[in-house]
C-alpha positions in Angstrom: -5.2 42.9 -83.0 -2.4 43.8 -85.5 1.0 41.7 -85.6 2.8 44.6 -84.9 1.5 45.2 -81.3 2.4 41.9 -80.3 5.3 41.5 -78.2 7.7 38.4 -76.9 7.6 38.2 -73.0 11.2 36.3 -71.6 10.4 34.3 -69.1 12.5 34.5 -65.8 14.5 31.2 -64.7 12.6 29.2 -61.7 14.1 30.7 -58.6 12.9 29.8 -55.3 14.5 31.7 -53.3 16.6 29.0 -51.8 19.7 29.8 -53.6 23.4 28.5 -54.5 24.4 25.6 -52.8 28.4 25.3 -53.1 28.1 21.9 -51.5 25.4 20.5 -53.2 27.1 21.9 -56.7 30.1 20.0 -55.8 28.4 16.9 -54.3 27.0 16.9 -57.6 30.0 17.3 -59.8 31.9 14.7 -58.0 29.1 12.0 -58.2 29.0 12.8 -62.6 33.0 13.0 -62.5 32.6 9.6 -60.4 29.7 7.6 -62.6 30.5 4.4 -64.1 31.0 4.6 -67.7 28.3 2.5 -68.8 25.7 4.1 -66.3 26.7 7.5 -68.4 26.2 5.8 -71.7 22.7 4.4 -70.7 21.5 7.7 -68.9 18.5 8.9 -70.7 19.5 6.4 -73.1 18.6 2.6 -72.1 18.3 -0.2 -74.1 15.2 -2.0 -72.8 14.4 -5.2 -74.9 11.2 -4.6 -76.6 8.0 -7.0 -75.5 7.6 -8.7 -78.9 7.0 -12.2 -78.4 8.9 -15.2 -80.4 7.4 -18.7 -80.6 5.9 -18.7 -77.4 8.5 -16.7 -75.4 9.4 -13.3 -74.5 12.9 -11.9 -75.4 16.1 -12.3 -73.5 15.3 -9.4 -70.5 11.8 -9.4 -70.6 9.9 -11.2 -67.9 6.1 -11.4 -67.4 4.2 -12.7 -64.3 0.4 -12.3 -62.7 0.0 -10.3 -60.1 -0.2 -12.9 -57.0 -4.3 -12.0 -55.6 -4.9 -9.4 -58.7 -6.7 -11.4 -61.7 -6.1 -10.2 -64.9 -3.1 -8.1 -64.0 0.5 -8.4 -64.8 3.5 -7.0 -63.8 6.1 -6.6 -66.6 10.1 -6.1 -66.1 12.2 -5.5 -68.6 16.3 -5.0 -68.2 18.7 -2.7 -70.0 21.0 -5.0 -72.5 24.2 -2.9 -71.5 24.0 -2.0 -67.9 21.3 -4.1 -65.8 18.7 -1.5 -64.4 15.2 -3.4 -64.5 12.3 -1.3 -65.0 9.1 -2.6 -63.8 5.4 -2.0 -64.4 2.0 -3.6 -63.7 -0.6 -3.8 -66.4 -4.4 -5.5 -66.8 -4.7 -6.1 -70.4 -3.2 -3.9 -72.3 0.8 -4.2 -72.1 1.1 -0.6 -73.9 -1.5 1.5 -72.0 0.0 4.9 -72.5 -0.9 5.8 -69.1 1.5 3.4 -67.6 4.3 4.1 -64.6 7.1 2.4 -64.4 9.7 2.0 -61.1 13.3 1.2 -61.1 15.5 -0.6 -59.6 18.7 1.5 -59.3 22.1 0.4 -58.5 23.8 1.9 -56.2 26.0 5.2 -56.6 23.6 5.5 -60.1 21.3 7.9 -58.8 21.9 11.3 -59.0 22.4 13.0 -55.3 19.0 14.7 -54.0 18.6 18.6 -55.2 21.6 17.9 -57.5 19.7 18.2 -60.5 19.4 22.1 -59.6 23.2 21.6 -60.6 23.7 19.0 -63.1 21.3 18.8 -66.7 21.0 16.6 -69.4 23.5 18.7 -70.7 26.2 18.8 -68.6 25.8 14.4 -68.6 26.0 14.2 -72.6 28.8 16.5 -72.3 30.7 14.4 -69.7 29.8 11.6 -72.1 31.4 13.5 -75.1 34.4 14.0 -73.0 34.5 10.7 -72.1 34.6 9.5 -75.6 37.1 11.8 -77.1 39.2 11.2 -74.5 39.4 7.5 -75.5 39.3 8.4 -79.4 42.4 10.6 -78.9 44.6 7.1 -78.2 43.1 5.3 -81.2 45.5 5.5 -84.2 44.2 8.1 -86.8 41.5 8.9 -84.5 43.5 12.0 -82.9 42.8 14.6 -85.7 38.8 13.6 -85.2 38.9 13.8 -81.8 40.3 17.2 -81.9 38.0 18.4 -85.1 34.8 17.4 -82.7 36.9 19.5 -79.4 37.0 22.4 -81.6 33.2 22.3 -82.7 32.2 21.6 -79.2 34.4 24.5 -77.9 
């Protein structure tokens, strides 16, 4: 078929049919406005040691025990450098098995609300982070003018 019967299709945004949710939208405004600052900084962002092993240990964060009644298997936490959330998964042989799950152990208050992220994307959190940042570069001596350069590019 010829290029020039070819034709882009937009698709639609996911609706399904439930609708705005004023309190759900602000429920989930008020919990990003309310996250701790180093909670923002790590979302979608953690520092998890890596499992790279140094005469005879594992690194600062990492910890690695048998499964208690499972031979061969191993269940492997690791905990973020800058705010604490352990991540955990279970393994038999092969640490790195692409195929692996891990769970969480979230804080409290860390976890975004149920159906908020109909409200609230990746997005809007790097941009609460941005503001979060300028907001302290704007008191830092000579940092002012960058601060407002970076506003204006954002804006």
């Amino acid at each position: 078929m010829p290029r020039n019967h070819l034709a882009v299709v937009t698709m639609p945004p996911f609706d399904d049919g439930s609708g705005y949710d004023a309190d759900l939208a602000a429920k989930a405004q008020r919990w990003l406005e309310q996250l701790d600052d180093i909670w923002l900084a790590c979302r979608y962002n953690h520092a998890f040691p890596k499992i790279l092993p140094r005469n005879g240990r594992l690194p600062r964060g990492v910890d690695a025990s048998p499964v208690p009644g499972r031979t061969g298997f191993y269940q492997i936490s690791q905990t973020c450098r800058d705010c604490r959330i352990v991540r955990t998964y279970t393994c038999q042989g092969d640490l790195f098995a692409r195929n692996r799950s891990y769970s969480y152990d979230w804080p409290e208050g860390y976890k975004m609300p149920k159906g908020a992220s109909a409200y609230i994307t990746a997005d809007d959190i790097n941009a609460e982070r941005t503001r979060r940042v300028l907001e302290t570069l704007k008191t830092l001596p000579g940092w002012s003018e960058l601060a407002a350069d970076a506003e204006l590019a954002l804006a």
